[in-house]
N, C-alpha and C positions, 0 to 999 in steps of 0.2 A: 779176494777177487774185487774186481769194480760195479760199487753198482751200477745198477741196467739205467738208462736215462729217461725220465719220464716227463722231460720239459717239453717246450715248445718244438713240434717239428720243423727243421730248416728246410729252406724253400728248396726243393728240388723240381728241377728241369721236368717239362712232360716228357715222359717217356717217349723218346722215336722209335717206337717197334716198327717197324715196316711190315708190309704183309705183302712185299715182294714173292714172299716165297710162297703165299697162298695162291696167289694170282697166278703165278708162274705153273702151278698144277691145275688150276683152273682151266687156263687156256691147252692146256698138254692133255689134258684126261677127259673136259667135258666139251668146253664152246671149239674150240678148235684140233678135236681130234682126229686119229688117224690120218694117213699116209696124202691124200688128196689136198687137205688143208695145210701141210707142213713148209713150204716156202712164205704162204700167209702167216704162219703164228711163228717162224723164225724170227719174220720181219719185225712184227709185237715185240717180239721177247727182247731184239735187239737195240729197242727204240725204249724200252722200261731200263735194258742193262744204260743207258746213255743219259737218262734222265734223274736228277739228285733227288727226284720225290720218292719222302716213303709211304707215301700212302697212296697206293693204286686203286680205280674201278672201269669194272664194266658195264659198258651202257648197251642193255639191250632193246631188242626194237620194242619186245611187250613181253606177257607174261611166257610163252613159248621159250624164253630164255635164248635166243636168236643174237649170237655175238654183234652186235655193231661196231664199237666204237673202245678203247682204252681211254680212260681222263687219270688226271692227277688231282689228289684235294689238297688245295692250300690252305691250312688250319686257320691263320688272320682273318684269310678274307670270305672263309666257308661257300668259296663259288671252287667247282672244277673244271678243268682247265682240258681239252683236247690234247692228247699226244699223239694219236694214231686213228683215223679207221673214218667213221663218216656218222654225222650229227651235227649237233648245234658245235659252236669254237666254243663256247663256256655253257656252262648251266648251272644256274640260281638254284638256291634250296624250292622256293617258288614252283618252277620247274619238274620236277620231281613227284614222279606218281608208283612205284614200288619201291621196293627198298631190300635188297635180297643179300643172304649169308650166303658162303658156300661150307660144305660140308663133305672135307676131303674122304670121311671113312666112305660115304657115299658116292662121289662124285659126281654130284650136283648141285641146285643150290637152292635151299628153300626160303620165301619169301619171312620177312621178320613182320609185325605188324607194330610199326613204328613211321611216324614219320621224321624224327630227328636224324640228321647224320652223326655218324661214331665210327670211330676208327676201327669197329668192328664191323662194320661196313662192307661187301664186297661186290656189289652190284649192283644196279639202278635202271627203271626203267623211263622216260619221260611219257610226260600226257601225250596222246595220240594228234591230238592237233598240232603238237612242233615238228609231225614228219612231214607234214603237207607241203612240199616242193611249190615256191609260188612262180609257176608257169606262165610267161608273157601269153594273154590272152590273144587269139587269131580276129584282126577286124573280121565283122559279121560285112556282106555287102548287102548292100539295100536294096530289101522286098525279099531276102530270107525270111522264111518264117522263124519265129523265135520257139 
């Protein structure tokens, strides 16, 4: 028999597991489920099947787990990138105020305490201050009281 090899390990590629397929039950079982939301999370699913990222997340609005948004993470540049739904068009590590798994036996997703991203990753909430819509203020006229 040949011996087992006990040299140097050759550089292997990172692993692209995707976790398309977490996400895909995520959206089916928990953030977007039943009959009511199903033209919505077609649209999702159809916009993940179209997109070459494997690595998906959801941006919820806070800790309520409240679907907003799909992003895709670009591993290079560790910013994520909007595909679908409503938030910021990218989001910095910066940015980033939960950090949540999902946990298909359960189907839901409980928060990780970590603040690094990892392609174990499946959900994110941003700080509350990036929802604030900055609404052109209404000239006051003079002798309003303030």
């Amino acid at each position: 028999s040949v011996p087992e090899y006990t040299g140097p390990k050759l550089y292997k590629e990172p692993s692209a597991k995707s976790n398309k397929h977490i996400i895909h039950n995520a959206l089916s079982h928990c953030c977007l489920a039943g009959r009511v939301n199903e033209p919505h999370k077609n649209k999702i699913l159809e916009e993940m099947e179209k997109s070459k990222a494997h690595h998906f997340l959801i941006l919820f609005r806070d800790s309520s787990c409240q679907f907003r948004a799909l992003y895709t993470l670009v591993g290079e540049t560790e910013e994520l990138t909007r595909l679908t739904g409503y938030g910021p068009r990218t989001i910095s590590l910066a940015m980033i105020e939960g950090i949540y798994k999902y946990n298909s036996d359960r189907k839901r997703f409980t928060q990780i305490p970590t603040k690094t991203m990892s392609m174990s990753v499946d959900a994110i909430t941003i700080q509350g201050h990036l929802w604030q819509t900055k609404k052109p203020g209404t000239p006051k006229k003079p002798g309003t009281p303030k």
